[in-house]
C-alpha positions as CSV (number, residue, x, y, z in Angstrom):
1,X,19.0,112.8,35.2
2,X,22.1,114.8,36.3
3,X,25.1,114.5,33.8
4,X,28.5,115.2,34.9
5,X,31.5,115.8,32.5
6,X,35.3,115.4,34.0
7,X,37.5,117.0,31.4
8,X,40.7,115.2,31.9
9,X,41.4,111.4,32.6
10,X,45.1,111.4,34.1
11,X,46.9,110.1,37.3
12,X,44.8,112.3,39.8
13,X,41.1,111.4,38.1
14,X,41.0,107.7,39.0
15,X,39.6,108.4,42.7
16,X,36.9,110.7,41.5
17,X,35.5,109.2,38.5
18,X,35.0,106.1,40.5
19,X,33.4,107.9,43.1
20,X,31.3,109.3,40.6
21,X,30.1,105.9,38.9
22,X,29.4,104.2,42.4
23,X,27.1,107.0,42.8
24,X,25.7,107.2,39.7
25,X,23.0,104.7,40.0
26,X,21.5,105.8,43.2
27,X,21.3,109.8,42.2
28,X,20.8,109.4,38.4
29,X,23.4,110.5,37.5
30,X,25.5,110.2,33.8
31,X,29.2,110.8,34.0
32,X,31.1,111.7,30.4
33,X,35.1,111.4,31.1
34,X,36.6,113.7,28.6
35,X,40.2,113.4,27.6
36,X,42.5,114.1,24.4
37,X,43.0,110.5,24.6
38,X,39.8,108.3,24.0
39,X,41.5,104.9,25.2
40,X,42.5,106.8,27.8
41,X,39.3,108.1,29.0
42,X,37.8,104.4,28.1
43,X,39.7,102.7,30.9
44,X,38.4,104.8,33.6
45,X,34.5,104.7,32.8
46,X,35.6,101.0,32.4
47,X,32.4,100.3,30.7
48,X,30.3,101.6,33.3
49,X,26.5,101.6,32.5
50,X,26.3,105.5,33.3
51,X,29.7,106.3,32.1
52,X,30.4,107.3,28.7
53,X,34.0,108.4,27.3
54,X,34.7,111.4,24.5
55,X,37.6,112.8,22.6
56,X,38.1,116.2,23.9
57,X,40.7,119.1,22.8
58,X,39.9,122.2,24.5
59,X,41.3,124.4,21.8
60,X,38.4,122.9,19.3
61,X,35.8,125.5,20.4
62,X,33.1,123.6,18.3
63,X,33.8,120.5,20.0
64,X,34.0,122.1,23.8
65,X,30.7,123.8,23.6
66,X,28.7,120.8,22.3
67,X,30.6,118.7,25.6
68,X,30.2,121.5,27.9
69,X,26.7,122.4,27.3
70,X,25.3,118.7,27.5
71,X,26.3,118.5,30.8
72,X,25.2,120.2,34.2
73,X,28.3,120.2,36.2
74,X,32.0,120.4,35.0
75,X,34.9,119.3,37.1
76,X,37.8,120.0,35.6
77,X,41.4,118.3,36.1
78,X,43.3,119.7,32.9
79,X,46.2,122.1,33.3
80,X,45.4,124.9,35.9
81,X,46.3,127.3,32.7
82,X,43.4,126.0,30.6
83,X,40.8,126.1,33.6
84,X,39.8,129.4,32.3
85,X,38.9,128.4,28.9
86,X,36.8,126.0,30.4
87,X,34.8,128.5,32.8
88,X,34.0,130.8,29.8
89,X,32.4,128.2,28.0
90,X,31.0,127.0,31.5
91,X,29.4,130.9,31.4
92,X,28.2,130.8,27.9
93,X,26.6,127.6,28.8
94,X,25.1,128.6,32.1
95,X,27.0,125.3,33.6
96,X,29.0,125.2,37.3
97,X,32.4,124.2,37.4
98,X,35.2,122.4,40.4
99,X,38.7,122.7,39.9
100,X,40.9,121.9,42.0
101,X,43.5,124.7,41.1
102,X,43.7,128.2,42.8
103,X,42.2,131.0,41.1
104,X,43.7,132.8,38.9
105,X,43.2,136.6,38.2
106,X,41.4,135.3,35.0
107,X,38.8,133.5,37.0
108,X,38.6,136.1,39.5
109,X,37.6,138.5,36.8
110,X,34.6,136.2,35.9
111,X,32.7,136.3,39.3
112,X,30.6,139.0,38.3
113,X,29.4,136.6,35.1
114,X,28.6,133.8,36.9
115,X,26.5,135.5,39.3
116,X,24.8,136.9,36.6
117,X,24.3,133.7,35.2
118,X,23.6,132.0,38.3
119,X,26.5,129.2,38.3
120,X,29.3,128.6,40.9
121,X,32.7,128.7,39.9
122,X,34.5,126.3,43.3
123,X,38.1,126.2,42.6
124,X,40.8,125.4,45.4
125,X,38.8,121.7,45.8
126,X,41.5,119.5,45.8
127,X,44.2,118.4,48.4
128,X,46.3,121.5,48.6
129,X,44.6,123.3,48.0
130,X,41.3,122.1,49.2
131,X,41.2,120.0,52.1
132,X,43.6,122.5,53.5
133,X,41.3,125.2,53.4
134,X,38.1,123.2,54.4
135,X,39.7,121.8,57.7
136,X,41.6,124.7,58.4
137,X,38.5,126.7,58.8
138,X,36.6,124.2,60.7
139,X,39.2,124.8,63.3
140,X,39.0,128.4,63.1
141,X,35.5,128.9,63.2
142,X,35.5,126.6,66.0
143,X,38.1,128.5,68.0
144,X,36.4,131.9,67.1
145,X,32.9,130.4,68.5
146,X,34.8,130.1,71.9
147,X,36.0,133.3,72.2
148,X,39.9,132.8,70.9
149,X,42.0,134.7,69.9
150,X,44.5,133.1,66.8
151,X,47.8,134.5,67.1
152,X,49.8,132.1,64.8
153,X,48.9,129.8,62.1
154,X,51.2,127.0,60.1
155,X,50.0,124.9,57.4
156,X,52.2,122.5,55.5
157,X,51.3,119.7,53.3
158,X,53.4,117.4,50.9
159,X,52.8,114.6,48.5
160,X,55.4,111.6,49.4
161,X,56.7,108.0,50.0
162,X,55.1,105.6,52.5
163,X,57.8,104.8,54.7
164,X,57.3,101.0,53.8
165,X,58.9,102.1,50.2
166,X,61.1,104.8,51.1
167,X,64.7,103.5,50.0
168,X,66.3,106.3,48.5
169,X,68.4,108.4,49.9
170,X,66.2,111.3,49.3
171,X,62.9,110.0,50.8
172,X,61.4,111.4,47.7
173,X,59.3,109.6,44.4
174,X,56.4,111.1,42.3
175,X,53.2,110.4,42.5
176,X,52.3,113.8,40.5
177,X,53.4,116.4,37.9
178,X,57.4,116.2,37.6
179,X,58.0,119.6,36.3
180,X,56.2,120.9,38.9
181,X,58.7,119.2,41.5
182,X,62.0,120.5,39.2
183,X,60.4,124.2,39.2
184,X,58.8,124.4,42.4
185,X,59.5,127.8,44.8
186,X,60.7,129.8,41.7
187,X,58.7,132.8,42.9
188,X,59.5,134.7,45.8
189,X,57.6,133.2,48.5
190,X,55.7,135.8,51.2
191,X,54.6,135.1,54.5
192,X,53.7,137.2,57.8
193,X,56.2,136.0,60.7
194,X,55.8,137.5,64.2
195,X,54.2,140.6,62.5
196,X,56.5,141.3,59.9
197,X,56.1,140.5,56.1
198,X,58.4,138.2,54.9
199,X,59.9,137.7,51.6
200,X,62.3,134.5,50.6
201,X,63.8,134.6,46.9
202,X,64.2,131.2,45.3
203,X,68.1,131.3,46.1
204,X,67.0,131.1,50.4
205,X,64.1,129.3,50.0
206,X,65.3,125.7,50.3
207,X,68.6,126.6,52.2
208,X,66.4,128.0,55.2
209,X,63.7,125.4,55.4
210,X,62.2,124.8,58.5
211,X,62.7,121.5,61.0
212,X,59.0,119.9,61.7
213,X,58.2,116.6,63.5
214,X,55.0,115.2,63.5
215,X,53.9,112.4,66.2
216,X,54.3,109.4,65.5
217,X,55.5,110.0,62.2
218,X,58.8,111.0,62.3
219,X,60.7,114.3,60.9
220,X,60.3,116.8,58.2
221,X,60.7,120.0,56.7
222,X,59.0,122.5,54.8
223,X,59.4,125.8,52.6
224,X,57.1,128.2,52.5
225,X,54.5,128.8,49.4
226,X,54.7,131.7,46.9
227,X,51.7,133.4,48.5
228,X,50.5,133.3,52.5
229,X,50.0,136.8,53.0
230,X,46.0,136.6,50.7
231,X,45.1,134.0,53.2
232,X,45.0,136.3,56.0
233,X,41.7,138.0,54.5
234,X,40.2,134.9,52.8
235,X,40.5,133.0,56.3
236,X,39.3,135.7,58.2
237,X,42.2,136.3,60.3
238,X,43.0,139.8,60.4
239,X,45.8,141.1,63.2
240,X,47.2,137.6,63.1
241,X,51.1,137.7,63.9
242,X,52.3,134.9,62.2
243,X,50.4,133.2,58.6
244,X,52.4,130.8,56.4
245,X,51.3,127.6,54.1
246,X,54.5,125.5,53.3
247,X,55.3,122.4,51.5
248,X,56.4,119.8,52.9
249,X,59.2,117.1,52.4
250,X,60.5,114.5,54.7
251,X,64.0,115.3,56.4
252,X,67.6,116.2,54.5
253,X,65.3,116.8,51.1
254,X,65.7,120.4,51.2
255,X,68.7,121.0,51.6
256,X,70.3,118.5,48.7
257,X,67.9,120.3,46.3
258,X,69.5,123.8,47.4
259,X,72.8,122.2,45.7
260,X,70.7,121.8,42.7
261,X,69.7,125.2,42.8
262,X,73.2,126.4,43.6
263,X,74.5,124.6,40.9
264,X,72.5,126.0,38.3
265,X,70.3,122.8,37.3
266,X,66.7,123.9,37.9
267,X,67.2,126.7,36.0
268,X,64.6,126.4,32.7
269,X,65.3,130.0,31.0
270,X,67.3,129.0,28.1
271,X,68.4,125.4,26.1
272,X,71.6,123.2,25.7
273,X,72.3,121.7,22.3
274,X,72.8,118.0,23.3
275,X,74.4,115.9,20.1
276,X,74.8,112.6,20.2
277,X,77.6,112.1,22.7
278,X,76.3,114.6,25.3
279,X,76.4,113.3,29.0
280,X,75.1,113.6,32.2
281,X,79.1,114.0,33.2
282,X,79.4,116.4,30.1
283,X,76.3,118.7,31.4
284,X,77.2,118.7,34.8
285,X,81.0,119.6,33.9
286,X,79.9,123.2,32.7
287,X,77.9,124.1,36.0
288,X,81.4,123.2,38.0
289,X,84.6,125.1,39.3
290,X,87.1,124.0,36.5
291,X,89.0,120.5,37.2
292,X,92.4,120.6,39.0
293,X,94.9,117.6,37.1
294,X,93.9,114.1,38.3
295,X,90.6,115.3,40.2
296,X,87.6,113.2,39.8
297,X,83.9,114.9,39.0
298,X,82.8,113.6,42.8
299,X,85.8,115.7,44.0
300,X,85.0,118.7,41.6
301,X,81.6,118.6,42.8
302,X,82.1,118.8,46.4
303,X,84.8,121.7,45.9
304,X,82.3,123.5,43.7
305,X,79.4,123.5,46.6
306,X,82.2,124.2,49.7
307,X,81.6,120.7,51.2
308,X,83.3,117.6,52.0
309,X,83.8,115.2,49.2
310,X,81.7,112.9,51.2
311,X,78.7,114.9,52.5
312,X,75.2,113.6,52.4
313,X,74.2,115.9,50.0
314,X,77.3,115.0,47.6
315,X,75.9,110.8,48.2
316,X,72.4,112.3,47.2
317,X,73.5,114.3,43.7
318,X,75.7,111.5,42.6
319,X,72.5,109.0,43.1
320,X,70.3,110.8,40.9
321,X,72.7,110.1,38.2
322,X,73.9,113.9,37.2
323,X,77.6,112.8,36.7
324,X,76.6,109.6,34.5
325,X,78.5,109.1,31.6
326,X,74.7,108.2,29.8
327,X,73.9,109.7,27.1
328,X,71.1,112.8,27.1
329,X,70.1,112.1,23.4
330,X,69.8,114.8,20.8
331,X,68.0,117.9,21.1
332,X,67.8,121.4,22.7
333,X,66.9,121.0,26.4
334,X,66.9,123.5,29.5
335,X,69.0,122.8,33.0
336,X,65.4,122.1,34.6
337,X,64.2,119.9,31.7
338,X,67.7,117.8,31.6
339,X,66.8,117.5,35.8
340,X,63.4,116.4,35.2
341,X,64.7,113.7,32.7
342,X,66.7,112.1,35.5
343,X,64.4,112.2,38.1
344,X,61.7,111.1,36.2
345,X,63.6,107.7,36.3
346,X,65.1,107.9,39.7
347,X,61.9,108.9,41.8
348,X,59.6,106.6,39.4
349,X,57.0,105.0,41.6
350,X,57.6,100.9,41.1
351,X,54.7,99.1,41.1
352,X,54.1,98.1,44.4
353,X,55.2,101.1,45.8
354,X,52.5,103.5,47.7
355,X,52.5,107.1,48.0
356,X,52.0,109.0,51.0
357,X,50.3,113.1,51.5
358,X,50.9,114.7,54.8
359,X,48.7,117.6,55.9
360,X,49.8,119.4,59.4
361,X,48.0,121.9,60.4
362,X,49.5,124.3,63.9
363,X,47.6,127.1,65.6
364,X,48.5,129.3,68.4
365,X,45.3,131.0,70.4
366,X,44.0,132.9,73.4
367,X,41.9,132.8,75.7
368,X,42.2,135.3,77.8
369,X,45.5,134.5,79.0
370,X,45.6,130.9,78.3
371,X,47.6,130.1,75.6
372,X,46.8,126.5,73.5
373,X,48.3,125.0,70.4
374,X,46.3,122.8,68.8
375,X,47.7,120.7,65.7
376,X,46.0,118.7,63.4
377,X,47.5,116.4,61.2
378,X,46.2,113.8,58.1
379,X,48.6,111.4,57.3
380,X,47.2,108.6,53.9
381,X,48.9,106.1,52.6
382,X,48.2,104.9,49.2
383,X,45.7,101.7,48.4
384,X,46.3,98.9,46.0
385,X,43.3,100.7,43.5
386,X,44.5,104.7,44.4
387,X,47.2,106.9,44.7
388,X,47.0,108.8,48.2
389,X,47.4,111.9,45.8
390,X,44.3,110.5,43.5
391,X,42.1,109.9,46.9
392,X,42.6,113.8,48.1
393,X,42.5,115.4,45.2
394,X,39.7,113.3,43.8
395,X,37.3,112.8,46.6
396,X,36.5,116.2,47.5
397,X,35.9,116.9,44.3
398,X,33.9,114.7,43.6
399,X,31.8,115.5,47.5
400,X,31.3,119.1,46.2
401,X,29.8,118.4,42.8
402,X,27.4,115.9,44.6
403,X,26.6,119.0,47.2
404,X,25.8,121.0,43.9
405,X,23.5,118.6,42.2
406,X,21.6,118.0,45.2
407,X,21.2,121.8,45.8
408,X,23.1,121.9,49.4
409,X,25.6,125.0,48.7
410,X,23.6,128.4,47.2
411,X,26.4,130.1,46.6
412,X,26.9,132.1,42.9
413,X,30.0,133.3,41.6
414,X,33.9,132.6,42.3
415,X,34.7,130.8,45.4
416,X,36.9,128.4,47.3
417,X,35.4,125.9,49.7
418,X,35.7,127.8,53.2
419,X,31.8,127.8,53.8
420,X,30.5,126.0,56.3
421,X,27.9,125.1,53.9
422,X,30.3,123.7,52.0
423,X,33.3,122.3,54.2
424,X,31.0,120.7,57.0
425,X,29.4,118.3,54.8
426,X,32.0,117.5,52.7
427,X,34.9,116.7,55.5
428,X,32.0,114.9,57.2
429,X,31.7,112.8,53.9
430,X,35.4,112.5,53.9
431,X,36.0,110.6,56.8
432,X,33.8,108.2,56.0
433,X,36.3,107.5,52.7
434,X,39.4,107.5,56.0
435,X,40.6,110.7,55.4
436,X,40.5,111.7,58.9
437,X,42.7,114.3,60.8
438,X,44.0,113.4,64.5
439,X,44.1,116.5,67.0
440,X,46.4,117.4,69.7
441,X,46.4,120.2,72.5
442,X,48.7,121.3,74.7
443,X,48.6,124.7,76.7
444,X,51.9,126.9,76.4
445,X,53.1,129.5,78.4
């Protein structure tokens, strides 16, 4: 019997540990869900006859080894800052680990360790990164066994509304970690554009986003990611002209957050004493120009940002609720964490709503003087059971681990999943599940 232990039971586990259980019987297979929160944990083995669930704190370094060493595979969904305390104990143990984070100088500095201990350390197995990389290198591995040339290449990918439940003005709700929306594209963002490195501080980054429209789908935009420029090596594309991995919102997002960032409200370097009558209104009145007699915060507001007192992106503030008269409640809070409370409750996912990801994938080749563009795009809509966000990150996952336990990737050591070994079978596998790109070519002059 093969036993697999997923350390974390949150919003993004519920795809994979059911993948995990349906497969359980027919590979022998024994799945342990570990979470700080038992009941937690409980509803997702859902009393499965190869599932169990344990209490799990990875600080208790008694309690981590005894989980990690009973197992043979560890996947890994807990904060991408505490994936390193896991691989060390996944060293000591002798035991492989997926995560679906990118890899951190920590881990990097471990490769020589699991080699010597014969494990794999896959991180980057997710959506984004993950499926990115997998199908991205299909592609250029196919165009490179043809002889081409890749002279550009754009990848964006975002996690967002299914049209059907899209009725807010910023086309925008959660379906994953909320601080990570308030704080996103606080690093300087690098990229290689038509040959030259690029670098956009957090202050440009949303106000120069960049028009997409996908077919059949409608428009979008996107901002580029802290780091392209690594890719170039890891994808093999040395002397390419133009390299840059974006996120990606649907249209009018990015620049209504640039007011936000303008304003000062995403800013999470230092607290605001909030008593008991602290507002919304109150908070927001200390980012703004100060009042002129009879002027009403709306009016403030649009004078503060240079805009009309009726823009779109004025409509879109005022909707999330930052000039409410509510109260904040007591305590010492940042800009960003004050944000996050109000989003939080504005882009809440109802019930019935559905989430949507969008993956879009553009290169630019030769060969020999024909010039092609080939995009490749994966657009899922969440299901009644699953979050589109849970499906992709959860899925490949849970496709790698399987490819471990039945001894189909050899690797040792630190990777990400841009094997062929490794990203054949698994995107295979994937489309199966529905997650299926759709290609389009067009020759350019």
């Amino acid at each position: 019997m093969n036993k697999v232990l997923v350390l974390g039971a949150g919003r993004s586990s519920s795809a994979l540990i059911e993948y995990l259980l349906h497969n359980s019987t027919r590979f022998d297979w024994r799945i342990t869900v570990a979470d700080t929160d038992l009941i937690n944990a409980k509803s997702k083995t859902e009393n499965h006859q190869n599932g169990i669930a344990v209490q799990f704190n990875i600080d208790d370094e008694e309690n981590a080894n005894k989980i990690v060493s009973e197992n043979d595979v560890v996947i890994s969904l807990l904060p991408p800052h505490l994936h390193d305390k896991v691989a060390v104990h996944c060293i000591q143990h002798k035991k492989h680990l997926i995560t679906a984070s990118y890899v951190s100088e920590k881990m990097k500095s471990l490769n020589r360790e699991a080699i010597e201990k014969g494990i794999l350390i896959m991180c980057e197995s997710g959506l984004d990164p993950g499926i990115d990389h997998m199908s991205a290198m299909q592609i250029i591995d196919e165009i490179k066994a043809k002889d081409g040339k890749i002279i550009s290449f754009k990848s964006s990918c975002g996690g967002l509304v299914a049209p059907a439940c899209d009725n807010n003005p910023w086309h925008y709700k959660i379906s994953w970690n909320p601080r990570n929306v308030v704080l996103a594209g606080q690093a300087t963002a690098q990229y290689i554009d038509d040959g030259i490195k690029k670098f956009k501080p957090y202050h440009r980054l949303f106000a120069e986003s960049e028009k997409l429209k996908i077919k059949g789908h409608g428009n979008f935009e996107s901002y580029p990611n802290r780091d392209s420029i690594s890719y170039i090596s890891t994808y093999g594309l040395d002397g390419i002209k133009t390299l840059v991995r974006s996120t990606l919102r649907k249209e009018n997002y990015c620049s209504a957050w640039n007011a936000l960032i303008q304003l000062g409200l995403t800013d999470d370097s230092y607290k605001i004493h909030s008593n008991e009558k602290f507002t919304y209104q109150d908070w927001l009145m200390g980012f703004l120009l100060t009042s002129k007699k009879k002027e009403s915060v709306s009016k403030t507001l649009s004078r503060t940002l240079g805009l009309k007192h009726h823009h779109r992106i004025i409509e879109q503030l005022l909707w999330l609720g930052i000039a409410d008269k509510k109260k904040i409640g007591l305590g010492e809070f940042s800009p960003a964490q004050i944000l996050q409370q109000l989003i939080e409750e504005k882009w809440k996912m109802k019930k019935n709503d559905r989430d949507m990801v969008v993956m879009h994938h553009e290169f630019i080749y030769l060969n020999g003087k024909k010039k092609t563009k080939h995009t490749s795009s994966l657009i899922i809509e969440g299901e009644k059971n699953h979050t589109a966000m849970a499906k992709t990150v959860g899925l490949p996952l849970g496709i790698i681990c399987k490819l471990i336990l039945q001894n189909k990737i050899s690797l040792t050591g630190v990777h990400i999943p841009i094997m062929k070994e490794v990203y054949e079978p698994a995107l295979s596998e994937l489309r199966d599940h529905g997650i299926i790109f759709s290609d389009h070519f067009q020759v350019i002059n």
